[in-house]
C-alpha positions as a Python dict, from the first residue, in 0.01 Angstrom:
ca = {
    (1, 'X'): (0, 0, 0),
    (2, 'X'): (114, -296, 229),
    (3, 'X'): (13, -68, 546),
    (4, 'X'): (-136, -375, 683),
    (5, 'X'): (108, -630, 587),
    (6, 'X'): (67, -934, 808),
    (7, 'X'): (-240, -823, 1005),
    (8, 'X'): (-525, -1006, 1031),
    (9, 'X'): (-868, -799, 1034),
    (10, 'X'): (-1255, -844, 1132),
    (11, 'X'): (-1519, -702, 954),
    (12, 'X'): (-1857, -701, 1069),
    (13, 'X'): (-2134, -624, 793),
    (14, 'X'): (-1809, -685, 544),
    (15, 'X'): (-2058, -817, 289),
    (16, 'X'): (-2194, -518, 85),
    (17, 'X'): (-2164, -139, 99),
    (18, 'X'): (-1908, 24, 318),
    (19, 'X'): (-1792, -327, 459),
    (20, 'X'): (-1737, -479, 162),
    (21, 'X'): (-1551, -173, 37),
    (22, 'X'): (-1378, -148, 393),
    (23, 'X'): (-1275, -547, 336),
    (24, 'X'): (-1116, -510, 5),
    (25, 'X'): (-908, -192, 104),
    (26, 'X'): (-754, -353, 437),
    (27, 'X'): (-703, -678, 160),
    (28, 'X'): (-511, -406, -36),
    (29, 'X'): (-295, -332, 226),
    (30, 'X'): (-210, -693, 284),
    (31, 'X'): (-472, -752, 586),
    (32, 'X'): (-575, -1151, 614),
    (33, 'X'): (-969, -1060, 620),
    (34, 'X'): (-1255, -1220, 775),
    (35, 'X'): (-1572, -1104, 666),
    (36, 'X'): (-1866, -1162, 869),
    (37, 'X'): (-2191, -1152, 713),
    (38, 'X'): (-2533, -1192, 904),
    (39, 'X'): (-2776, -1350, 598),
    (40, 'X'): (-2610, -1246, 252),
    (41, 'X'): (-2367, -1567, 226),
    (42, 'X'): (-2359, -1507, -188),
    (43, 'X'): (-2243, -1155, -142),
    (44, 'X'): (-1984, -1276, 143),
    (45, 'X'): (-1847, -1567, -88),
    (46, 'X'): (-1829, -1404, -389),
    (47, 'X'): (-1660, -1114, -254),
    (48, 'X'): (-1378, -1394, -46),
    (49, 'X'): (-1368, -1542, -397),
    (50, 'X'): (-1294, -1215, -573),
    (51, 'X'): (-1009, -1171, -295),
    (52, 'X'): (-864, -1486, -315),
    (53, 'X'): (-848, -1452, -724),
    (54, 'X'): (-657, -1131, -678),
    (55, 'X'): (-390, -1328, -430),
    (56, 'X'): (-545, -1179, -88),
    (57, 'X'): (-617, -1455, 255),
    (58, 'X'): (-1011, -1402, 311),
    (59, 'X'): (-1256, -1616, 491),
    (60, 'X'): (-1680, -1566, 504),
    (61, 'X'): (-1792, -1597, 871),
    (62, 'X'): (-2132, -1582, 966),
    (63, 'X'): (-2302, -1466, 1267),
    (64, 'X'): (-2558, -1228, 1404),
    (65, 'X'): (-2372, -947, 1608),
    (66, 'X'): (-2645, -833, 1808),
    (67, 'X'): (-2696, -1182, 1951),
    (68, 'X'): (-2378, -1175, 2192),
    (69, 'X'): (-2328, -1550, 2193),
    (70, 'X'): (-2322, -1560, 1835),
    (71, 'X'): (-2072, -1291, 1877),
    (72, 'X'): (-1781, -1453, 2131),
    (73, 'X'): (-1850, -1800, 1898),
    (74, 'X'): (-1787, -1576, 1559),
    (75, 'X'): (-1418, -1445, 1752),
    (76, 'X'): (-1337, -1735, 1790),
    (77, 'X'): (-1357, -1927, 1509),
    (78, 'X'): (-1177, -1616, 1345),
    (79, 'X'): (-925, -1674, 1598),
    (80, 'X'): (-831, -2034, 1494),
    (81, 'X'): (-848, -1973, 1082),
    (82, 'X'): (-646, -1684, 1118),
    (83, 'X'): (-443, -1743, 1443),
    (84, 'X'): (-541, -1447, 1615),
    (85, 'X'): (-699, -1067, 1548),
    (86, 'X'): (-484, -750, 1508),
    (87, 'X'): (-747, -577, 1386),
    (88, 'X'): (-1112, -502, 1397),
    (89, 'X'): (-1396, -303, 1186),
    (90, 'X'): (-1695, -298, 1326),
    (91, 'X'): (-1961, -193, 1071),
    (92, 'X'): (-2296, -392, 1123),
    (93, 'X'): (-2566, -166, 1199),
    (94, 'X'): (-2948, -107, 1107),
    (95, 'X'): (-3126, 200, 974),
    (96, 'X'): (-3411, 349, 1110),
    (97, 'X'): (-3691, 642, 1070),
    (98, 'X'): (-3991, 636, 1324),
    (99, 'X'): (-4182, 917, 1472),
    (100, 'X'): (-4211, 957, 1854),
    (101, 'X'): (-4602, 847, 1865),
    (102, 'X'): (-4527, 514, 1671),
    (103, 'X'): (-4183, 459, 1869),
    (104, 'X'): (-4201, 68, 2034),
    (105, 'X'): (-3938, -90, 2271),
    (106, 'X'): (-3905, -377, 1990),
    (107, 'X'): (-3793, -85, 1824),
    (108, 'X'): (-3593, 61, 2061),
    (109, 'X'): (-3455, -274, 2156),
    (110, 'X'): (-3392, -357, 1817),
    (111, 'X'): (-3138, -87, 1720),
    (112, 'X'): (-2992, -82, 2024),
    (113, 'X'): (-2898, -459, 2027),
    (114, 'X'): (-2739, -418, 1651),
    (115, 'X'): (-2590, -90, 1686),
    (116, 'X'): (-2447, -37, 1997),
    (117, 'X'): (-2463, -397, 2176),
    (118, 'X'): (-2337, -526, 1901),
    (119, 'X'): (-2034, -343, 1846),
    (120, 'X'): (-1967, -329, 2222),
    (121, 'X'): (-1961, -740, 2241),
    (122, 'X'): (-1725, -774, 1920),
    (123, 'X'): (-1520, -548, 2089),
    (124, 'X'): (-1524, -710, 2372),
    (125, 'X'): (-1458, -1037, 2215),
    (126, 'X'): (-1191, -932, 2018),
    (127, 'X'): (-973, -754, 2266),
    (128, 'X'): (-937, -1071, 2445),
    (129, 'X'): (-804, -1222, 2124),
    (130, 'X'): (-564, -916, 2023),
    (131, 'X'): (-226, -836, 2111),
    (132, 'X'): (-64, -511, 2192),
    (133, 'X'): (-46, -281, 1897),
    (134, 'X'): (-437, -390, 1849),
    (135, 'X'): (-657, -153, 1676),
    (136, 'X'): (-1080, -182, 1668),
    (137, 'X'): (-1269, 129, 1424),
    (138, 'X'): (-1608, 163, 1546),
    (139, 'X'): (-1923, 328, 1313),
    (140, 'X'): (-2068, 602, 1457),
    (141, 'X'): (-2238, 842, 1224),
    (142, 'X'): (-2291, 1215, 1170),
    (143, 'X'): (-2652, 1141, 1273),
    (144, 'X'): (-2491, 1175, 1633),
    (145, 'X'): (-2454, 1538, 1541),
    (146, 'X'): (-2708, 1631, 1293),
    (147, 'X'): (-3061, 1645, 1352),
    (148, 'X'): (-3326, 1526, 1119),
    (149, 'X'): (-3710, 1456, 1171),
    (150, 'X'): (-3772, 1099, 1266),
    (151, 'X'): (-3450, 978, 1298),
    (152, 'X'): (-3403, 961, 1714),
    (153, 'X'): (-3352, 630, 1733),
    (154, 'X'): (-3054, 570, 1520),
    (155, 'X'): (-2920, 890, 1598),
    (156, 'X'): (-2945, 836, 2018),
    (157, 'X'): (-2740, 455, 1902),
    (158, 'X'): (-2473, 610, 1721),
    (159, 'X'): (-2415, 897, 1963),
    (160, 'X'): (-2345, 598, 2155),
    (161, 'X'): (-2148, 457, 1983),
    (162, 'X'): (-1892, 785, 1996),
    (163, 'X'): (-1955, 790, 2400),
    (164, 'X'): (-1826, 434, 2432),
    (165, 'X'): (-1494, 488, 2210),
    (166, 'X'): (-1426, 798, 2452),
    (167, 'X'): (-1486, 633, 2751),
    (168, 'X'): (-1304, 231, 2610),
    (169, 'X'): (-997, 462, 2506),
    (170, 'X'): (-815, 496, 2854),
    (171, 'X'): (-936, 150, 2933),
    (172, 'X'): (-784, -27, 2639),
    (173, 'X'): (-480, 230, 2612),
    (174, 'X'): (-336, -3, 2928),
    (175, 'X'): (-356, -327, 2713),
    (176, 'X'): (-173, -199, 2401),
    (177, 'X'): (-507, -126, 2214),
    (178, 'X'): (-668, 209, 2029),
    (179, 'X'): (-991, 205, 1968),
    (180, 'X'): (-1158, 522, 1754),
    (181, 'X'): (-1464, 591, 1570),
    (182, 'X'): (-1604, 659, 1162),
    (183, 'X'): (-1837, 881, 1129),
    (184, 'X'): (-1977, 887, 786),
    (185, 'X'): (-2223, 1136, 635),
    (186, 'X'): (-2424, 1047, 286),
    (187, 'X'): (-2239, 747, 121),
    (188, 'X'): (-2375, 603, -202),
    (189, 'X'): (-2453, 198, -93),
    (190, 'X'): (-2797, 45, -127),
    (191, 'X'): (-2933, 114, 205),
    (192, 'X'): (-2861, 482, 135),
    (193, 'X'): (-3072, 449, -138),
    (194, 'X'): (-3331, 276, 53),
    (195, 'X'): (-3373, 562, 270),
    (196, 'X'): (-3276, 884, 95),
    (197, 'X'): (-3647, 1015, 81),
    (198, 'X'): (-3647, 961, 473),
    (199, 'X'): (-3398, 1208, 495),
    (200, 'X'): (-3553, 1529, 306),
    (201, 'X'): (-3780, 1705, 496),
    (202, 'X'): (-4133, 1710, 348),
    (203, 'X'): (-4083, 2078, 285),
    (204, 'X'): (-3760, 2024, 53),
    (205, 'X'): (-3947, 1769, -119),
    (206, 'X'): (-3922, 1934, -454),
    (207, 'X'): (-3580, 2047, -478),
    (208, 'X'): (-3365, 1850, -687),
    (209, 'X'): (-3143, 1574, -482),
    (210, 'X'): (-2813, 1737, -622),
    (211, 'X'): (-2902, 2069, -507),
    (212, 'X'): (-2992, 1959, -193),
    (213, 'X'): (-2661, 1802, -119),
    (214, 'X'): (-2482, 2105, -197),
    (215, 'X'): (-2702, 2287, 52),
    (216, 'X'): (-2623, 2000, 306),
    (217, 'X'): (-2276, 1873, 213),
    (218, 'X'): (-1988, 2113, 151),
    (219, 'X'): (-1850, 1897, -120),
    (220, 'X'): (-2216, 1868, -276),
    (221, 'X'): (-2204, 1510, -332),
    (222, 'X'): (-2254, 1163, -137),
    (223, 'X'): (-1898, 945, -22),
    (224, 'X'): (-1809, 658, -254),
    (225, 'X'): (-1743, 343, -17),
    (226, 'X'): (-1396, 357, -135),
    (227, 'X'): (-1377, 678, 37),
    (228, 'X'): (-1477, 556, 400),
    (229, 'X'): (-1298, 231, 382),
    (230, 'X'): (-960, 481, 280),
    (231, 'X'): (-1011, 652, 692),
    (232, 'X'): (-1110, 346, 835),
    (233, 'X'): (-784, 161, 695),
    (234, 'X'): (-602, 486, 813),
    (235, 'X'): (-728, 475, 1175),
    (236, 'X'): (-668, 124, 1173),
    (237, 'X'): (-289, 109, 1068),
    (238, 'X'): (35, 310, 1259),
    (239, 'X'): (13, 567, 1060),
    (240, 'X'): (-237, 665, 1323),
    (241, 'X'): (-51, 573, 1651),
    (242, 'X'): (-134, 865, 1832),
    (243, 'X'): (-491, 858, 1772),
    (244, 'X'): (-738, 721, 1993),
    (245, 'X'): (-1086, 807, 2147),
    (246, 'X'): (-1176, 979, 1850),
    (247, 'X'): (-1471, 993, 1621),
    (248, 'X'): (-1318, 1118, 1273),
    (249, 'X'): (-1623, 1272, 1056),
    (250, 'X'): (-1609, 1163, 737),
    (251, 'X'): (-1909, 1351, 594),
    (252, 'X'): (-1730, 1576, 291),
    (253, 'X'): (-1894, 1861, 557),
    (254, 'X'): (-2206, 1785, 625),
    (255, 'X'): (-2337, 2079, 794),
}
């Protein structure tokens, strides 16, 4: 523990799910969090309240990444609580299913904004705020690599998302900065469960969920939160100096 000693961190979407289990492991490793939060401000105070109980610097921030604005002004008031940014997690994003017939450009336009503009502008915001030694984690998914009915949308946005840490990598390499890429497969949150039945194709509809995953997932079983948060923190502290431009998969195998 104590990887993280004197950083201070950003995490977007650090209210609930992965980000909330991504904000209490970088606390754990003695990270100063911020954790920004779009609507949920109970979820975002209680969990800076459960941090700050347990002896861990956390502040609730809110803001609406895919609004760019919104973005720079949420950077900088993290900026002057925390005196700076060593460290960012980007993990706001939006789900989505849609077939090609009923595919809009408010849909289009609305996971691209969150997804990919969104995590582009907090990068962008944040790099001018970080020092050398910097490091920004990125979601991508294994959507990028796995197809599944109905899913283009948010598949096409995260394979972005692994495109622009590629191509950011030599760019930020001359400032001092890595910048990589999660790419989680099943993990057990509530939006998950929200759209597990989107995932099963209509012809797999009666085989149990469990033996699904095991025909899916080589470990036959969905991530705990804990579990991402564990290779975010990793990517994000010098243990992984030599890493960046990479999307790590994070899927137990998906397949």
């Amino acid at each position: 523990m104590n990887t993280l000693a004197g950083k201070r961190a950003l995490v977007t979407g650090g209210s609930r799910g992965i980000g909330a289990a991504i904000v209490r492991r970088l606390a754990a490793e003695g990270a100063a969090v911020a954790v920004n939060y779009a609507s949920d401000e109970k979820s975002a105070d209680a969990l800076v309240d459960e941090l700050r109980a347990a002896g861990h610097q956390a502040a609730a921030f809110r803001a609406d990444v895919s609004d760019p604005a919104q973005t720079s002004d949420l950077v900088e008031r993290v900026n002057a609580a925390f005196g700076g940014i060593d460290l960012l997690a980007s993990n706001a994003g939006v789900e989505h299913f849609g077939a090609l017939e009923s595919l809009t450009l408010a849909d289009f336009d609305r996971v691209f904004r969150i997804n990919v503009a969104g995590q582009l502008f907090v990068t962008q915001a944040a790099v001018a705020r970080m020092p050398t030694g910097g490091r920004i984690v990125l979601t991508s998914s294994v959507s990028a690599r796995v197809a599944v009915a109905r899913h283009t949308l948010y598949a096409a946005s995260k394979a972005a998302v692994s495109a622009m840490v590629l191509n950011l990598a030599p760019e930020l390499a001359a400032r001092g900065i890595a910048i990589n890429a999660i790419a989680p497969g099943g993990t057990a949150t509530d939006m998950a469960a929200e759209f597990a039945g989107d995932y099963i194709p209509p012809a797999l509809a009666d085989v149990p969920f469990q033996a699904l995953l095991q025909s899916l997932n080589a470990l036959g079983r969905l991530a705990a939160p804990d579990e991402i948060a564990s290779v975010v923190a990793f990517l994000l502290c010098a243990d992984a100096s030599y890493i960046t431009g990479a999307t790590l998969d994070a899927s137990g195998g998906w397949m």
